[in-house]
C-alpha positions as CSV (number, residue, x, y, z in Angstrom):
1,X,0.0,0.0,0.0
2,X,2.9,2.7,0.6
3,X,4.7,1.7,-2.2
4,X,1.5,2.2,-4.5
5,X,0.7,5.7,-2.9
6,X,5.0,6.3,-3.1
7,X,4.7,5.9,-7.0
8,X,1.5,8.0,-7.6
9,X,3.2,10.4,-6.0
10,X,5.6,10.2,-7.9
11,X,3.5,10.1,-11.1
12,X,2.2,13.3,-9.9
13,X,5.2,15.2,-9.7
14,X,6.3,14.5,-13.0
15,X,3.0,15.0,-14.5
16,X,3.0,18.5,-12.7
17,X,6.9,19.2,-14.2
18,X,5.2,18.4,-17.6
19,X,2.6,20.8,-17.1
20,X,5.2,23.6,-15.7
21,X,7.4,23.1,-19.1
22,X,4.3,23.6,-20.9
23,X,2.8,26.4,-19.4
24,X,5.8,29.0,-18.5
25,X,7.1,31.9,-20.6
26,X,10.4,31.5,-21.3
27,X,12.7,34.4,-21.0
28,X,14.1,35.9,-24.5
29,X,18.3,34.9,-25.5
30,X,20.5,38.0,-24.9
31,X,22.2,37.9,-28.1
32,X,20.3,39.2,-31.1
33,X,20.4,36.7,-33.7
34,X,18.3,35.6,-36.5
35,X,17.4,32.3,-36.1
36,X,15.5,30.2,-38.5
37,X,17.7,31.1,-41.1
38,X,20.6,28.5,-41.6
39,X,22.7,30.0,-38.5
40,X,25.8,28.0,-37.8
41,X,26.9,28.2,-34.4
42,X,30.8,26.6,-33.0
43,X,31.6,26.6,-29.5
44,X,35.5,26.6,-30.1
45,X,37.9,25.7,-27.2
46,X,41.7,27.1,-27.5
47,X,43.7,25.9,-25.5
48,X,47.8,26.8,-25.3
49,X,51.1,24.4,-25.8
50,X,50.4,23.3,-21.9
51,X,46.4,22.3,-21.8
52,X,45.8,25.6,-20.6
53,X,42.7,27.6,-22.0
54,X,43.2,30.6,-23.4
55,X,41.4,33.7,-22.7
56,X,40.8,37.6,-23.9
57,X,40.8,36.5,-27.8
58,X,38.4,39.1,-30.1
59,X,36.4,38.0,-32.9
60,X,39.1,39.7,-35.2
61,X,41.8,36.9,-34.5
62,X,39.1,34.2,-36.1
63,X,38.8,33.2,-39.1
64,X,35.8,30.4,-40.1
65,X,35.4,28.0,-43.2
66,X,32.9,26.2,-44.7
67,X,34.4,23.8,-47.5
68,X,37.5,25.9,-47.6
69,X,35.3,29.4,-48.5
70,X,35.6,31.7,-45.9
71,X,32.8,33.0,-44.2
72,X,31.5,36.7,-42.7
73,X,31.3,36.2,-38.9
74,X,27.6,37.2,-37.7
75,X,27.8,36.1,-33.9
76,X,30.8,36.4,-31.7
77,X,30.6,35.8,-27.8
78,X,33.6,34.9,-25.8
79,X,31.8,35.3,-22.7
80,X,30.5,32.6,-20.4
81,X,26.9,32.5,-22.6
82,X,23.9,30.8,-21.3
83,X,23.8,27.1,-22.0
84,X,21.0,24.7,-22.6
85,X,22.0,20.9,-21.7
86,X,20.2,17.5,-22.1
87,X,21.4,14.8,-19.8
88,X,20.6,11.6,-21.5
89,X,21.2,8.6,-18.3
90,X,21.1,5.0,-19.3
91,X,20.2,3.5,-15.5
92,X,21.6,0.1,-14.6
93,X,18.7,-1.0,-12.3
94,X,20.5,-3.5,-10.8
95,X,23.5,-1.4,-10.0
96,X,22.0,0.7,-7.2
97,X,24.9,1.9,-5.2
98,X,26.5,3.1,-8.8
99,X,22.8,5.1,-9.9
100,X,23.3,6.9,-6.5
101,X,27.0,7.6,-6.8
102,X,25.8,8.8,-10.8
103,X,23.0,11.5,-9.7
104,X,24.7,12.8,-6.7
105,X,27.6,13.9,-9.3
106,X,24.7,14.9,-11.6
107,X,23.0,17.4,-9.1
108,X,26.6,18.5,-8.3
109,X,27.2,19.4,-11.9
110,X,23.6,21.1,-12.6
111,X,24.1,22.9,-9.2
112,X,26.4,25.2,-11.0
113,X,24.0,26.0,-13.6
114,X,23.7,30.0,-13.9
115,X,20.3,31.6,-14.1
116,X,19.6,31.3,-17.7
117,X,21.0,28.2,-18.4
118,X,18.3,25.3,-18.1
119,X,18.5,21.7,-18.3
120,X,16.7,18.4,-19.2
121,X,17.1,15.5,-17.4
122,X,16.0,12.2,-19.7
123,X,16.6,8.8,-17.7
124,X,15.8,5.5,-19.9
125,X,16.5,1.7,-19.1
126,X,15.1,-1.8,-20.6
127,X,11.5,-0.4,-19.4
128,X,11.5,3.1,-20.7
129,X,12.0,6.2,-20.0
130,X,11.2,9.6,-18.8
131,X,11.9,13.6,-18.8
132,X,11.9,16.1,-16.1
133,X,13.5,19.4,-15.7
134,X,15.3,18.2,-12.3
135,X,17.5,15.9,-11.1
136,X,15.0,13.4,-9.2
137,X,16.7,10.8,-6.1
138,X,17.7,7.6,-7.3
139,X,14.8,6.1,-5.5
140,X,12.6,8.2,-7.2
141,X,14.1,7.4,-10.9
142,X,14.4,3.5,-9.9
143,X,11.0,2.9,-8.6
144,X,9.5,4.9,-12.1
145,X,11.5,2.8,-14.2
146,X,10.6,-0.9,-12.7
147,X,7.1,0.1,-11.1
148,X,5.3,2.8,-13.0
149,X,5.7,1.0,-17.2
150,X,6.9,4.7,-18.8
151,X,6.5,5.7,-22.0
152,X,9.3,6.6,-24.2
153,X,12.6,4.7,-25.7
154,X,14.2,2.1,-23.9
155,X,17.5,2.3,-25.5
156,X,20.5,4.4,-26.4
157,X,20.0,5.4,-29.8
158,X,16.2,5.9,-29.4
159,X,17.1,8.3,-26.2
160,X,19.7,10.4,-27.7
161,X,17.6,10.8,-30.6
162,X,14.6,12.4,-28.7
163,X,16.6,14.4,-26.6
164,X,18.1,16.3,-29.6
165,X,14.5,16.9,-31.0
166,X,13.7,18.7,-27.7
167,X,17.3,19.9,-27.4
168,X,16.5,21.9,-30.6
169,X,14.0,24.0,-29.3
170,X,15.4,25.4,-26.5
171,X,16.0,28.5,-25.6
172,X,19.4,29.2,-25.5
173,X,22.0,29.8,-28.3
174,X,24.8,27.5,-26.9
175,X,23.8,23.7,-26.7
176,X,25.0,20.6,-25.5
177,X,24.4,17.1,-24.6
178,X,25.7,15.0,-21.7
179,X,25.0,11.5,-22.4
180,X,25.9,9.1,-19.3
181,X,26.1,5.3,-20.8
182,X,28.0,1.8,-21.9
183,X,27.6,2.5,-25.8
184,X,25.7,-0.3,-26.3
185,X,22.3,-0.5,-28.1
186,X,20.7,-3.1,-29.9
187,X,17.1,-2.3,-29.8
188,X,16.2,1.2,-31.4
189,X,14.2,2.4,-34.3
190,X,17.0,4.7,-35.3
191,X,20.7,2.6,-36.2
192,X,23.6,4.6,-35.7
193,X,24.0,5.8,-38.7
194,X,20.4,7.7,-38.7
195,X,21.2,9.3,-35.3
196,X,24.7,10.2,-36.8
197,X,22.5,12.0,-39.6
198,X,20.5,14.0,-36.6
199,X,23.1,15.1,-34.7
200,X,25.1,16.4,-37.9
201,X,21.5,19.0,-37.7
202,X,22.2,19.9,-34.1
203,X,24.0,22.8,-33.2
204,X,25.2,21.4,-30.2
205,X,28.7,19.4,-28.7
206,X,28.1,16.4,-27.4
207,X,29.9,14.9,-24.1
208,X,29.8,11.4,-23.0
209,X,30.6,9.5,-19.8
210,X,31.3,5.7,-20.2
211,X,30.1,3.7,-17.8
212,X,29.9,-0.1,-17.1
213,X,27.3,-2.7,-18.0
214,X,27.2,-4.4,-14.7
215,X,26.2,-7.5,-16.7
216,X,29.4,-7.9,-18.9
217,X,32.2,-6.0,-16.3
218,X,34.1,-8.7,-15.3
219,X,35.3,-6.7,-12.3
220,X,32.2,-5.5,-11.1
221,X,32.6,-7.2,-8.3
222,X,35.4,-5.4,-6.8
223,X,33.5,-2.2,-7.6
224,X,36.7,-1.0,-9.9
225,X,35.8,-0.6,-13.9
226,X,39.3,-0.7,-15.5
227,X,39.5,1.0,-19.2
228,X,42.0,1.8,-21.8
229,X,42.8,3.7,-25.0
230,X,41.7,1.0,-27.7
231,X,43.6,2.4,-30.6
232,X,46.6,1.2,-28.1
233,X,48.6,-1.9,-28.2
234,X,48.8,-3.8,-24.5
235,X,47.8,-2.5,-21.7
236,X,44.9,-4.0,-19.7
237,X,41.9,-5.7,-21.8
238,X,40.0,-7.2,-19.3
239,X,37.1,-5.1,-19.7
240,X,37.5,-5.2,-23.5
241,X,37.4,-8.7,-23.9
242,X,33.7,-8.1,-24.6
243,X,34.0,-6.7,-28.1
244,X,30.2,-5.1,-27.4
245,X,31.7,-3.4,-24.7
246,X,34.4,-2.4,-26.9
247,X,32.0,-1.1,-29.7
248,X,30.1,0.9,-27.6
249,X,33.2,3.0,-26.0
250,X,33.8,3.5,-29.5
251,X,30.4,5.1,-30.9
252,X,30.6,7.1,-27.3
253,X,33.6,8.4,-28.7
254,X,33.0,9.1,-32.1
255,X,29.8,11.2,-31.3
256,X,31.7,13.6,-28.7
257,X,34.8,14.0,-31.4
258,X,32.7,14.8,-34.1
259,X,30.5,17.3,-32.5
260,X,33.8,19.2,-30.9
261,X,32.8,17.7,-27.4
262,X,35.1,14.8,-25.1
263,X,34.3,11.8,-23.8
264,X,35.4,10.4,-20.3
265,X,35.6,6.8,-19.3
266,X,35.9,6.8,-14.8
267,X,38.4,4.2,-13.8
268,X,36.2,4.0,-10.3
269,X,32.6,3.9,-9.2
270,X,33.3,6.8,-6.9
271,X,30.8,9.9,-6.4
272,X,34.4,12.2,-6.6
273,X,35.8,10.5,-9.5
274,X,32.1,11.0,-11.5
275,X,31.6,14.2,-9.8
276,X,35.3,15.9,-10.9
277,X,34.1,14.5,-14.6
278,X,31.1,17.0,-14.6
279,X,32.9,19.4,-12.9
280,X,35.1,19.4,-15.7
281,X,32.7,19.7,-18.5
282,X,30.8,22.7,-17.0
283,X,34.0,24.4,-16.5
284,X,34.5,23.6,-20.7
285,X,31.2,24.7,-21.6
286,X,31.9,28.2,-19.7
287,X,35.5,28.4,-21.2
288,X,34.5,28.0,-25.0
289,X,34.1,30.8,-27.8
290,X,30.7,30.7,-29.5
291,X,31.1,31.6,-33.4
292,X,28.2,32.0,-36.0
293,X,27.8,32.7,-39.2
294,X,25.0,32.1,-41.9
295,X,25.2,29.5,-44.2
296,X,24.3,30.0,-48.0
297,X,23.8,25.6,-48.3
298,X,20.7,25.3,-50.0
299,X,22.0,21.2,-50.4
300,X,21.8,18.7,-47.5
301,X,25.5,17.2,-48.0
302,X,27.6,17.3,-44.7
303,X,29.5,20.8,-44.8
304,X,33.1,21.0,-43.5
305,X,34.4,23.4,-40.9
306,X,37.7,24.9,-40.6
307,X,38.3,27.5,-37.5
308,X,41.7,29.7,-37.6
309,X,43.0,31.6,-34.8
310,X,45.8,34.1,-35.1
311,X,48.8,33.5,-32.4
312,X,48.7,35.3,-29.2
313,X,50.9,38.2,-28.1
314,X,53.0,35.4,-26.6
315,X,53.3,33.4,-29.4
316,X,52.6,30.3,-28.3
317,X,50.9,27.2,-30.3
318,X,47.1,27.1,-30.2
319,X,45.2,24.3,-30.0
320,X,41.5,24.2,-31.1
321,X,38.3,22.0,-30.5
322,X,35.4,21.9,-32.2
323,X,32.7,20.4,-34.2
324,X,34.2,19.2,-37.5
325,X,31.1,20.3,-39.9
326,X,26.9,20.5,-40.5
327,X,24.3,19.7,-42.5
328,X,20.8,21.8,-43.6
329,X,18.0,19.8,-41.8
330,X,15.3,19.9,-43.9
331,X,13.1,22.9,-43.7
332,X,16.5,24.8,-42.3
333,X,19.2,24.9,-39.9
């Protein structure tokens, strides 16, 4: 009986969430840009000959390509813009201890979210899935996902692909995604190479934290997840020897690189280890240059971007990160 009037409750506050996304006015983006109109956004990260970032560059020092013709720059901002972020969680149900370690890092990381910058917080297992605008306990997401039969994707692909859709329309100019999974999926509607073709539309960077299948870590047992480059030779494969396991590391990967984002694979189930991972990526996302300009594409073909920066005053080597190109979704950008 307590569990039953535990879940409605639950069922309540999400409906009510629902409701609030639904109902309230959103306040306007500071920046003045036409949207609607084939704007191509790049959050560009420079960063010196040490790792460090590197600060106080003007929009006269960049230079921006699209398949080699250099473009007029329409939007500059090299301030800490508002952001917009989807949190896409695949949940483990049977690994409870590593769900809580996972959301306490999460509410760490959206607990540094400034006053404009929202979030979406999209939690999917073998059961389904659901979306709030808050971080909810790990009771809370647990009991909804074995007890309460959501609607929604039930796999990786499937997730991702939804959260861009409502990605798109938020309200903020800078956009990314921080997807929390193994890599694996076997059970969408969209393959990989249909979500590839999404994401190329989405003027957002993508980060990724790998985490374990409790199911196929060997070493789950002595609650350590051991992982390695896999474009290296030796080193530790005991994890690996799952070549599922390996695959999914590996699309992880290539969606983060692609989109000009990172991807970080804990070597520990720790709440400190997961929670210095976030800390890292919101200190990125309030680090980066924003750069748009408006595309003449009137094709749907997958558009190349090139970013030049001129040296410093100190001369030193730059380093730069960012999306590698776009396509026109149909109906525009």
């Amino acid at each position: 009986m307590r569990k039953a009037v535990y879940l409605c409750l639950i069922i309540v506050l999400l409906a009510a969430t629902a409701l609030a996304q639904s109902t309230t006015t959103q306040p306007q983006q500071e920046d003045k840009v036409v949207v609607g109109t084939n704007l191509v956004t790049l959050n560009v990260i420079v960063t010196d000959s040490k790792g460090r970032y590197v600060n106080g560059l003007s929009r006269d020092q960049f230079d921006v390509y699209d398949n080699k013709v250099k473009q007029q720059i329409a939007h500059f901002s090299s301030d800490a813009s508002p952001v917009s972020i989807g949190i896409v969680y695949e949940v483990h149900e049977t690994a409870t201890e590593k769900t809580r370690a996972m959301l306490a890092a999460i509410k760490q990381f959206t607990s540094t979210l400034k006053n404009k910058d929202d979030f979406f917080f999209l939690a999917f297992s073998e059961h389904g899935s659901f979306v709030t605008d808050f971080v909810p306990s790990a009771n809370q997401v647990l009991d909804h996902l074995q007890y309460v039969k959501p609607r929604g994707p039930s796999s990786l692909y499937d997730s991702i692909y939804l959260a861009a859709d409502r990605l798109r329309t938020s309200r903020n100019l800078k956009k990314a995604l921080l997807v929390i999974s193994d890599g694996q999926d076997t059970s969408s509607i969209h393959n990989y190479d249909k979500l590839r073709n999404r994401l190329r539309t989405l003027d957002a960077q993508l980060y990724a934290i790998g985490i374990a299948d409790p199911k196929m870590d060997q070493l789950t047992g002595n609650r350590r997840w051991f992982f390695e480059d896999i474009t290296r030779q030796g080193g530790r494969r005991s994890f690996l020897l799952n070549s599922d396991a390996a695959i999914g590391r590996a699309v992880l990967a290539e969606m983060s690189r692609v989109s000009g984002g990172a991807t970080y694979f804990p070597e520990t189930e720790s709440e400190s280890e997961l929670a210095g991972i976030c800390t890292q990526i919101a200190l990125e996302l309030r680090q980066q240059y924003t750069v748009g300009f408006y595309s003449k594409a009137t094709d749907a073909n997958w558009h190349r971007l090139k970013v030049r920066v001129s040296k410093t005053a100190g001369g030193s080597d730059l380093t730069l990160t960012y999306r590698e190109g776009y396509q026109i979704a149909a109906g525009g950008y």
